[in-house]
C-alpha positions in Angstrom: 11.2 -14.4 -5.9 7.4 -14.9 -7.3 6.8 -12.6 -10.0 3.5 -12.5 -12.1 3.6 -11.7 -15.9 0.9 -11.5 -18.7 3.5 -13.7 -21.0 5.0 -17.0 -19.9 8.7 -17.0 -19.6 11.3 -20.0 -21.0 12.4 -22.5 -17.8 15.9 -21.3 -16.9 16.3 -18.5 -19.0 18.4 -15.8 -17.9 17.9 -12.0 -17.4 19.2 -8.9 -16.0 16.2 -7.2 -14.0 16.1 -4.1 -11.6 13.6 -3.6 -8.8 12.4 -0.1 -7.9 12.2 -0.5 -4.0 9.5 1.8 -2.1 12.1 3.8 -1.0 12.9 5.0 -4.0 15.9 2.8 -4.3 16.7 0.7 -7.2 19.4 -2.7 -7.1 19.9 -4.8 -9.8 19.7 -8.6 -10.2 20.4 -11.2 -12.5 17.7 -13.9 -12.3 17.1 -17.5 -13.4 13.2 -18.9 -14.1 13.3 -21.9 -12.0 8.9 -22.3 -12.5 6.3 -21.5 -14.1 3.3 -21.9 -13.4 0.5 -21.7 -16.2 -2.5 -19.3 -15.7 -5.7 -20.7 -13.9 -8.3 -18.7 -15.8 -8.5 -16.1 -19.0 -6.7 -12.9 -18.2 -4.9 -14.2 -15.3 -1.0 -13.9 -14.9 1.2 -16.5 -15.0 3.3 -16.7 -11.5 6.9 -16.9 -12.5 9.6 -18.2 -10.0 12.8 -16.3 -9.9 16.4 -17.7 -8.3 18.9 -14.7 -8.0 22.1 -15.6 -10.0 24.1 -12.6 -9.3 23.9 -9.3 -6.5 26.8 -7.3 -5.5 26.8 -6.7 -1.5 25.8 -3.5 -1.7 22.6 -4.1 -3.7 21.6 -7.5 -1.4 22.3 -5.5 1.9 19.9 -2.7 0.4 17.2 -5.7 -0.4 17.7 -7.3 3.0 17.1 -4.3 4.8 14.0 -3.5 2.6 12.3 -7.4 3.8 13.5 -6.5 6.6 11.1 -3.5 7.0 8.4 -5.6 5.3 8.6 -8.1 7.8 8.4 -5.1 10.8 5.2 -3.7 9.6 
């Protein structure tokens, strides 16, 4: 997953995260920063690259199903 941020994060630090689907659904995650890449001008984010460590089956079947619906549109 490709995240932006105004602050860089550490390659392969660890964190729990939750994502607020449009549905009004929420799953959590634990992620892993597997790239950063730096900022191409002033005020721009930093794109941060995200591996999934850890989702239960419940939580990825809910996130499946919500790219699913992305990819119908």
């Amino acid at each position: 997953m490709l995240i932006e941020s105004e602050v860089p994060f550490d390659l392969d630090s660890s964190f729990d995260m939750t994502l607020n689907l449009n549905d009004k659904k929420e799953i959590s995650i634990k992620g892993k920063v597997v790239t950063l890449f730096e900022a191409q001008a002033d005020n721009a984010p930093y794109r941060v690259g995200i591996k999934f460590t850890s989702i239960n089956d419940t939580d990825r079947e809910v996130l499946k199903d919500y790219i699913d619906s992305l990819l119908d549109d």
